[in-house]
VOGU-3710 file (C-alpha; in Angstrom, 3 decimals, decimal comma):
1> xxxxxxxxxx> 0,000/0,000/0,000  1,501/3,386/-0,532  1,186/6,318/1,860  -2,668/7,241/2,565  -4,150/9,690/0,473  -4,119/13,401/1,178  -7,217/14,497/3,510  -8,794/17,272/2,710  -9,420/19,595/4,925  -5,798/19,027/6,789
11> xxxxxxxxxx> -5,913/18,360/10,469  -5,199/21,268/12,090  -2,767/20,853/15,189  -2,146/23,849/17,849  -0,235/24,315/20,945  3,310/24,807/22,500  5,868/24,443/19,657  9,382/22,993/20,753  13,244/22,506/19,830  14,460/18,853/20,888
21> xxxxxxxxxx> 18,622/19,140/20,744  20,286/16,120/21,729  23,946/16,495/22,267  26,356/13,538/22,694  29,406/13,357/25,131  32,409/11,381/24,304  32,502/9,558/27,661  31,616/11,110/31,495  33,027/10,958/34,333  32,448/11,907/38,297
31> xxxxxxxxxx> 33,308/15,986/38,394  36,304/15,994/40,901  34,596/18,695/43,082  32,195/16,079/43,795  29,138/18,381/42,591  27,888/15,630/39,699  29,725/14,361/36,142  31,553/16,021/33,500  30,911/15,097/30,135  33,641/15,156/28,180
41> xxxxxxxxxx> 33,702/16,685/24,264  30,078/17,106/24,129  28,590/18,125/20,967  25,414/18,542/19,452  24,414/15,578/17,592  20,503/16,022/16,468  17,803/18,662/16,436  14,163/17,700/16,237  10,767/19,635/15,843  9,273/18,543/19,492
51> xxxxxxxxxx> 5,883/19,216/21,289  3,356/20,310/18,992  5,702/20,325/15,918  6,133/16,910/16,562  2,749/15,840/16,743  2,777/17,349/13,178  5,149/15,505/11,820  4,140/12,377/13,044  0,811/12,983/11,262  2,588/14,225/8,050
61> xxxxxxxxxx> 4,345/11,046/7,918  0,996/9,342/7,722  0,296/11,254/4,276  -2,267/13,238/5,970  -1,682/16,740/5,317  -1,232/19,019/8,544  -1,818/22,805/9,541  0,315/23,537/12,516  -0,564/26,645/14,906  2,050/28,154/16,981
71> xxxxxxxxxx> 4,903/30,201/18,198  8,272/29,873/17,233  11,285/31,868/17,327  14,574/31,096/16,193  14,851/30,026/12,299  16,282/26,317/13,068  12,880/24,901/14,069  11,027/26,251/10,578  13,828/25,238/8,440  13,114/21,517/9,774
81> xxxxxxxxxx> 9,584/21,517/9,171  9,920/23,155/5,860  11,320/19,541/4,923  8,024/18,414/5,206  5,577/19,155/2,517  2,408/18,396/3,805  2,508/20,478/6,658  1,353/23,999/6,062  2,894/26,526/8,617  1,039/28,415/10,623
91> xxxxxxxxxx> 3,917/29,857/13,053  4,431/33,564/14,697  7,960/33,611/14,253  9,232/37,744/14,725  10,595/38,061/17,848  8,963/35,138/19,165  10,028/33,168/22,696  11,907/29,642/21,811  11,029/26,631/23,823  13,977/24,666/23,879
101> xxxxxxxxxx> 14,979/21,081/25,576  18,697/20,390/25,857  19,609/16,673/26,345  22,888/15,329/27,152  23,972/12,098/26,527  26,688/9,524/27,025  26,679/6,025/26,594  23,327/5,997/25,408  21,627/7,374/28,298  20,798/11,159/29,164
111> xxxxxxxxxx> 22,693/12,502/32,200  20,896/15,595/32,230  18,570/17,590/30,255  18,370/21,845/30,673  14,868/23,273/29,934  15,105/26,510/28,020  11,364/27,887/29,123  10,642/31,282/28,005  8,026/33,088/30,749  4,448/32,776/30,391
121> xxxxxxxxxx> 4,142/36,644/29,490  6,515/36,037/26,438  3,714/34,478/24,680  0,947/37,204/25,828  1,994/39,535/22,617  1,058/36,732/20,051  -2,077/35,607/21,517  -4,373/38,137/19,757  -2,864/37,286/16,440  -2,768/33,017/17,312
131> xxxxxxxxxx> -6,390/33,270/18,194  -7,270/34,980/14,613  -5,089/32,529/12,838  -7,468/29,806/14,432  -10,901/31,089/14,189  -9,598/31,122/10,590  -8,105/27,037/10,419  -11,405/26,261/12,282  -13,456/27,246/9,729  -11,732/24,410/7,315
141> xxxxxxxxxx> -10,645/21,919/9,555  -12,854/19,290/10,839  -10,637/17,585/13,380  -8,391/19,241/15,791  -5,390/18,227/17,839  -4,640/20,769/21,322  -0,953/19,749/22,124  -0,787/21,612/25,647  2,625/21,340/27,346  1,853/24,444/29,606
151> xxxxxxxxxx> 4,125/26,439/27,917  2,078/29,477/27,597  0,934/29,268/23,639  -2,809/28,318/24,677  -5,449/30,492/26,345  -8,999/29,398/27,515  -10,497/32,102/25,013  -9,076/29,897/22,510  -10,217/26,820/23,745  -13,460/28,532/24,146
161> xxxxxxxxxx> -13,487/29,113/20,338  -12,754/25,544/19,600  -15,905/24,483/21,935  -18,071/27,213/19,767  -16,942/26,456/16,046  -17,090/22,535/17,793  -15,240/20,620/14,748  -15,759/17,269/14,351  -13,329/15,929/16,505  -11,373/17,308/19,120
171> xxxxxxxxxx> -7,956/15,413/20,050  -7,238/16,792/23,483  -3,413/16,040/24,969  -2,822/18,449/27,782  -0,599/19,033/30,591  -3,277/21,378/31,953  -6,624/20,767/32,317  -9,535/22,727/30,073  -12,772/21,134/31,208  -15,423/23,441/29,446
181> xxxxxxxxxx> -13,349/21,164/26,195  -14,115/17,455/28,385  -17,618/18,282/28,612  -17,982/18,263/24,775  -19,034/14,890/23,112  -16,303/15,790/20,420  -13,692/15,502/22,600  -11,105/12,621/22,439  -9,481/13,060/25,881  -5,796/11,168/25,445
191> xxxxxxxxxx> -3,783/10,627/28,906  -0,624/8,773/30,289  -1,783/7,092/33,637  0,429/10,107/35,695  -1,705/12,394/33,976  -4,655/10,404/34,537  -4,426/10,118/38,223  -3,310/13,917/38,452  -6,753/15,006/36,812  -8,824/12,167/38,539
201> xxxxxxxxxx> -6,921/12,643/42,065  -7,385/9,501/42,585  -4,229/7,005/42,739  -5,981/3,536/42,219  -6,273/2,426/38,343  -9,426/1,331/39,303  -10,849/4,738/40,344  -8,673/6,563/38,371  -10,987/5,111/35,431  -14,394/5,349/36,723
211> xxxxxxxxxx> -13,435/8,786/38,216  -12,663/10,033/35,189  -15,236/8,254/32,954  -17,877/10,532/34,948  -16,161/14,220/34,423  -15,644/13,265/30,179  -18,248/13,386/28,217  -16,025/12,254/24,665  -13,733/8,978/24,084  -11,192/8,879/27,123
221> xxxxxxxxxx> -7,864/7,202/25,851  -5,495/6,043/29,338  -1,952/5,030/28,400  0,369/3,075/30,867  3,576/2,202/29,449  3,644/-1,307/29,066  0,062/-1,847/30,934  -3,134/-2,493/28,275  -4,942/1,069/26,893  -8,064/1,816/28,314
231> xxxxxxxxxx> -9,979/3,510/26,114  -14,144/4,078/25,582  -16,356/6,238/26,453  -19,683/6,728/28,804  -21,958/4,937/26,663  -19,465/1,672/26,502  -17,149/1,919/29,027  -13,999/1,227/29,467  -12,284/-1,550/28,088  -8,608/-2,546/27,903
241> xxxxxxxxxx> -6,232/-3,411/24,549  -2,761/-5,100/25,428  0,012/-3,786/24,240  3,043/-5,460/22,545  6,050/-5,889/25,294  9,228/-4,552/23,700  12,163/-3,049/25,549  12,193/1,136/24,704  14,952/2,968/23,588  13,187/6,074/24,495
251> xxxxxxxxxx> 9,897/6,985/24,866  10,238/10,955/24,726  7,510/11,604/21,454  5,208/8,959/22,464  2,384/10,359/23,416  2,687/13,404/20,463  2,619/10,354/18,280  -0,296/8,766/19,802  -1,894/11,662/19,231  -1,540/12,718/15,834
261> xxxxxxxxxx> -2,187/8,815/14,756  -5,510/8,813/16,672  -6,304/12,168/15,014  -5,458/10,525/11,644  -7,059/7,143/12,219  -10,594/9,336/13,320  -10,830/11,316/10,943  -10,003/8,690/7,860  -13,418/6,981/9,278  -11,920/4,224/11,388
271> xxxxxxxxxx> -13,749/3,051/14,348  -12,351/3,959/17,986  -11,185/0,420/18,521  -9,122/0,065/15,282  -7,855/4,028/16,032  -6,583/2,595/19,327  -5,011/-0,510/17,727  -3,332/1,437/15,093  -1,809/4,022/18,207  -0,639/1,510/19,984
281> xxxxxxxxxx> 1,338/-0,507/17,076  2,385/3,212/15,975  4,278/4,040/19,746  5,657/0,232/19,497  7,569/1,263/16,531  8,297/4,718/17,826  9,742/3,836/21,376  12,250/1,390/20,141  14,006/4,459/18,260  16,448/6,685/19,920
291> xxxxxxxxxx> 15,168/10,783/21,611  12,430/12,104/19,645  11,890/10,001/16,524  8,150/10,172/14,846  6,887/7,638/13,226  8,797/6,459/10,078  6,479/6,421/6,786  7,679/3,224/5,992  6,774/1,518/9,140  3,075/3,378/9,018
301> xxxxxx> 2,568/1,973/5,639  3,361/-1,470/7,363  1,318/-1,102/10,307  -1,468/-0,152/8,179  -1,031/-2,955/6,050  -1,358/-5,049/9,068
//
């Protein structure tokens, strides 16, 4: 099968765009004032499109075309996702904040990673024109994907406007918590368990999932690592899909790519329970590739073979 065909309208993806460097040390070793480990002829080795940019580019590799909404500053960032021609940038780029993740590595494993996190007022000049940019994508997108890392990008006036226009589809994957957005059926509310029991407040799996089930009125999605998917909704309930057991490499990226291939899976027509199958065989393939890989076109045209 060759890549899917071009959707039309694009899915439209918006929220806190990010720089992933990784940068590789020779060797490390303990610092001799005894205040942590030098690394020794570090250097930076890749530069990815993270956060929302990511979840972009995990659905461009799909073949689905993309509209990405966000702020971006720095030119490195838009030069890598001008490689990618089904995504059609959105981005306030003049004098805009960067949000940028520094990971160091040696021997495979990251010793430390330095969070470059512009302030919350940073993003306060760009809101007016983000939110006009929107109302405009809104208007010719039918699903939508919030990618929320509490950076600052997102306001609730703009997740008011989503809940007004009400597209199709909503894919919600937040680090903060818009409820006005759960209460619509059009939501698909995706969480990692952590996340799950911080917006339940509830610490058993058990109660996490019934808690929860009440408060949503869309699809909840509950990732656990290597623990089945819950997934349903209040209608059906909640019931469980087993993941495949394969030892990660990394799972930084998972969850943007579980939710740009339930975004994609939706809105192509599938049902929830093949969406969820095809996320789950998706992050397999993703996790068992090194920092923040998305998903490969060739092994999307192979899990959707399968």
């Amino acid at each position: 099968m060759d890549r899917q065909p071009v959707q039309s309208p694009p899915i439209l993806v918006i929220g806190d765009v990010m720089l992933d460097v990784y940068a590789t040390a020779a060797h490390k070793r303990p610092s001799p004032e005894g205040s942590g480990v030098v690394l020794v002829n570090s250097h930076v080795a890749v530069t990815r499109p993270g956060g929302a940019a990511n979840v972009a580019v995990n659905v461009a590799h799909t073949g689905t075309a993309v509209r990405l909404l966000g702020v971006c500053g720095g030119p490195v960032l838009v030069t890598l996702l001008a490689q990618e021609p089904l995504i059609q940038l959105g981005l306030l780029t003049a004098d805009a904040p960067i949000c940028r993740k520094v990971r160091y590595q040696a021997g495979g494993a990251t010793v430390v990673r330095l969070d470059e996190d512009p302030a919350e007022d940073d993003y306060v000049p760009f809101h007016r024109s983000l939110a006009s940019l929107l109302a405009h994508a809104l208007r010719e997108s039918g699903t939508v994907v919030v990618s929320d890392y509490d950076k600052g990008t997102l306001t609730g006036d703009m997740m008011a406007l989503i809940k007004t226009v009400r597209p199709t589809r909503v894919i919600c994957d937040h680090k903060r918590v818009w409820y006005d957005l759960y209460a619509e059926p059009n939501a698909v509310v995706k969480m990692n368990m952590i996340e799950a029991k911080r917006l339940s407040g509830r610490s058993k799996p058990e109660d996490v999932r019934s808690t929860l089930l009440e408060r949503i009125a869309g699809t909840l999605v509950i990732t656990d690592g290597d623990k089945p998917v819950w997934y349903g909704t209040q209608g059906t309930g909640l019931v469980p899909r087993p993941v495949t057991r394969v030892k990660p490499i990394s799972v930084v990226g998972a969850g943007d790519t579980a939710a740009a291939v339930l975004a994609v899976a939706l809105s192509s027509g599938h049902p929830l329970d093949h969406a969820v199958e095809l996320m789950v065989a998706a992050c397999t393939a993703v996790i068992t590739q090194p920092g923040t890989t998305p998903l490969d076109p060739d092994s999307w045209r192979s899990i959707y073979q399968r």
